[in-house]
C-alpha atoms as one frame of an Amber mdcrd trajectory, in Angstrom:
protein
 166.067 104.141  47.658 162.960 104.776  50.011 160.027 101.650  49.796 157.266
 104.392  48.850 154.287 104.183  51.657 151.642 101.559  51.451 147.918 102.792
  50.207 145.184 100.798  50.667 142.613  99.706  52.802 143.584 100.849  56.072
 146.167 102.757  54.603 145.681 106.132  53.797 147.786 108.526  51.805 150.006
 110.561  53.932 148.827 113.985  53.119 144.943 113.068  53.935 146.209 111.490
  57.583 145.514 113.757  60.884 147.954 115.883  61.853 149.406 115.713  65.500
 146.953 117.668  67.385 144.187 117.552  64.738 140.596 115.757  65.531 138.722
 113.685  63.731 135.529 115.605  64.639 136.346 119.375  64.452 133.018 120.835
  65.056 133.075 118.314  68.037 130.444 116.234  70.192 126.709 116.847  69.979
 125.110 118.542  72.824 124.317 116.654  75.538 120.217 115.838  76.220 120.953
 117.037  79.952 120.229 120.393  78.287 116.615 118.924  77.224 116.137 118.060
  80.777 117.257 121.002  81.783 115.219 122.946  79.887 112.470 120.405  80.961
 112.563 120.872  84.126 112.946 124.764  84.243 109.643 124.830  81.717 107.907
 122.994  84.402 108.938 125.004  87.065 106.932 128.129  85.759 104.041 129.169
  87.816 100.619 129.150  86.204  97.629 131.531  87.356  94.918 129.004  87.868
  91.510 129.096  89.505  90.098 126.836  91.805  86.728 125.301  92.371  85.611
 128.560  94.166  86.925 130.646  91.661  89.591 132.136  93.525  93.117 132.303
  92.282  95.723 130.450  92.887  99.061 130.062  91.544 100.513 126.178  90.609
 103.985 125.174  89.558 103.041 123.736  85.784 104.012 120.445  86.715 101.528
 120.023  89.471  98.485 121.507  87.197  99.397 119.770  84.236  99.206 116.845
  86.675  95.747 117.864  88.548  94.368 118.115  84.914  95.302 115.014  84.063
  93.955 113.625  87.409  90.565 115.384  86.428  90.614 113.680  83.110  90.923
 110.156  84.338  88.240 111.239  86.807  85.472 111.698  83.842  86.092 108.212
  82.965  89.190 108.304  80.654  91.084 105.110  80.752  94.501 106.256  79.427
  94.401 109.267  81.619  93.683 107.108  84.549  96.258 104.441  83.622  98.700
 107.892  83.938  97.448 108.448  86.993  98.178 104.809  88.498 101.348 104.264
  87.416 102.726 108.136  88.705 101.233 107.078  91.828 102.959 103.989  92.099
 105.807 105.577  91.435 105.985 108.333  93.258 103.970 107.217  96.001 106.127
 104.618  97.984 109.190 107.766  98.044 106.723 110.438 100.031 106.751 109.707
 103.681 104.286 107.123 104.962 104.263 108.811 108.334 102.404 111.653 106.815
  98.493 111.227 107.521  97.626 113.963 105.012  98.706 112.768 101.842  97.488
 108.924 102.808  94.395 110.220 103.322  94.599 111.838  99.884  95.785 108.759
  98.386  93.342 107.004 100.033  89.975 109.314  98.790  91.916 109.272  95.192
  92.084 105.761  94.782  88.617 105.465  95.959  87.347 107.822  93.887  89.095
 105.690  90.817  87.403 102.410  92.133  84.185 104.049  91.914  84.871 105.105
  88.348  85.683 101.805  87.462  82.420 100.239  89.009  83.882  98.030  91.641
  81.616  96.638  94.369  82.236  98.198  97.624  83.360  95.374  99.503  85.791
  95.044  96.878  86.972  98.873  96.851  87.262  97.867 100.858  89.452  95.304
 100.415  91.707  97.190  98.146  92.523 100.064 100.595  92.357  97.966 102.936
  95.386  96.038 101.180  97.310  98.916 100.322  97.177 100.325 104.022  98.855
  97.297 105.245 101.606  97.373 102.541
């Protein structure tokens, strides 16, 4: 005579088990988020008809006017706008070429322009760029 099959904890009834070949998650895994980035990304790709301080028009990527308005912002004096502002630049700032005059200039009049905003002396605003141009 056969033991009959132990059912338990751990133990399952036979007829409830998986079959060979049969998974435990038919419907299968959850999207992955790379299709949120993707998306993302292709989103902030888009061009945008903008106008400039001339009025003429001009046409941005939406990432780069989303990020010259929030540049703007922290340039009336908002704190969390400028705080936005800083860290991107930190970030971003030590991977663009150092060789390239242009954009340290920019960085340069930008971070001045901040300073100002923040009511630093300008010895002190000095000694800041001053700092950062020998990093």
């Amino acid at each position: 005579m056969a033991t009959p099959d132990k059912i338990g904890y751990g133990h399952p009834p036979k007829h409830s088990q998986f079959k060979p070949g049969q998974s435990g998650n038919p419907r299968g895994r959850k999207a992955k988020t790379t299709a949120l980035i993707e998306e993302s990304a292709r989103i902030l790709s888009e061009p945008v008809k903008t106008r400039d301080k001339a009025g003429r028009k001009q046409t941005l990527r939406m990432l780069e006017a989303s990020y010259l308005a929030l540049c703007k912002k922290a340039l009336t004096g908002n704190r969390a706008a400028l705080l936005d502002v800083m860290r991107t630049l930190l970030l971003v700032g030590p991977q663009i070429d150092d060789a390239n005059a242009e954009w340290d200039n920019y960085i340069r009049q930008s971070l001045e322009q901040i300073y100002r905003k923040l009511r630093l002396p300008q010895d002190e605003i000095e000694k800041l760029l001053k700092t950062r141009s020998t990093s």
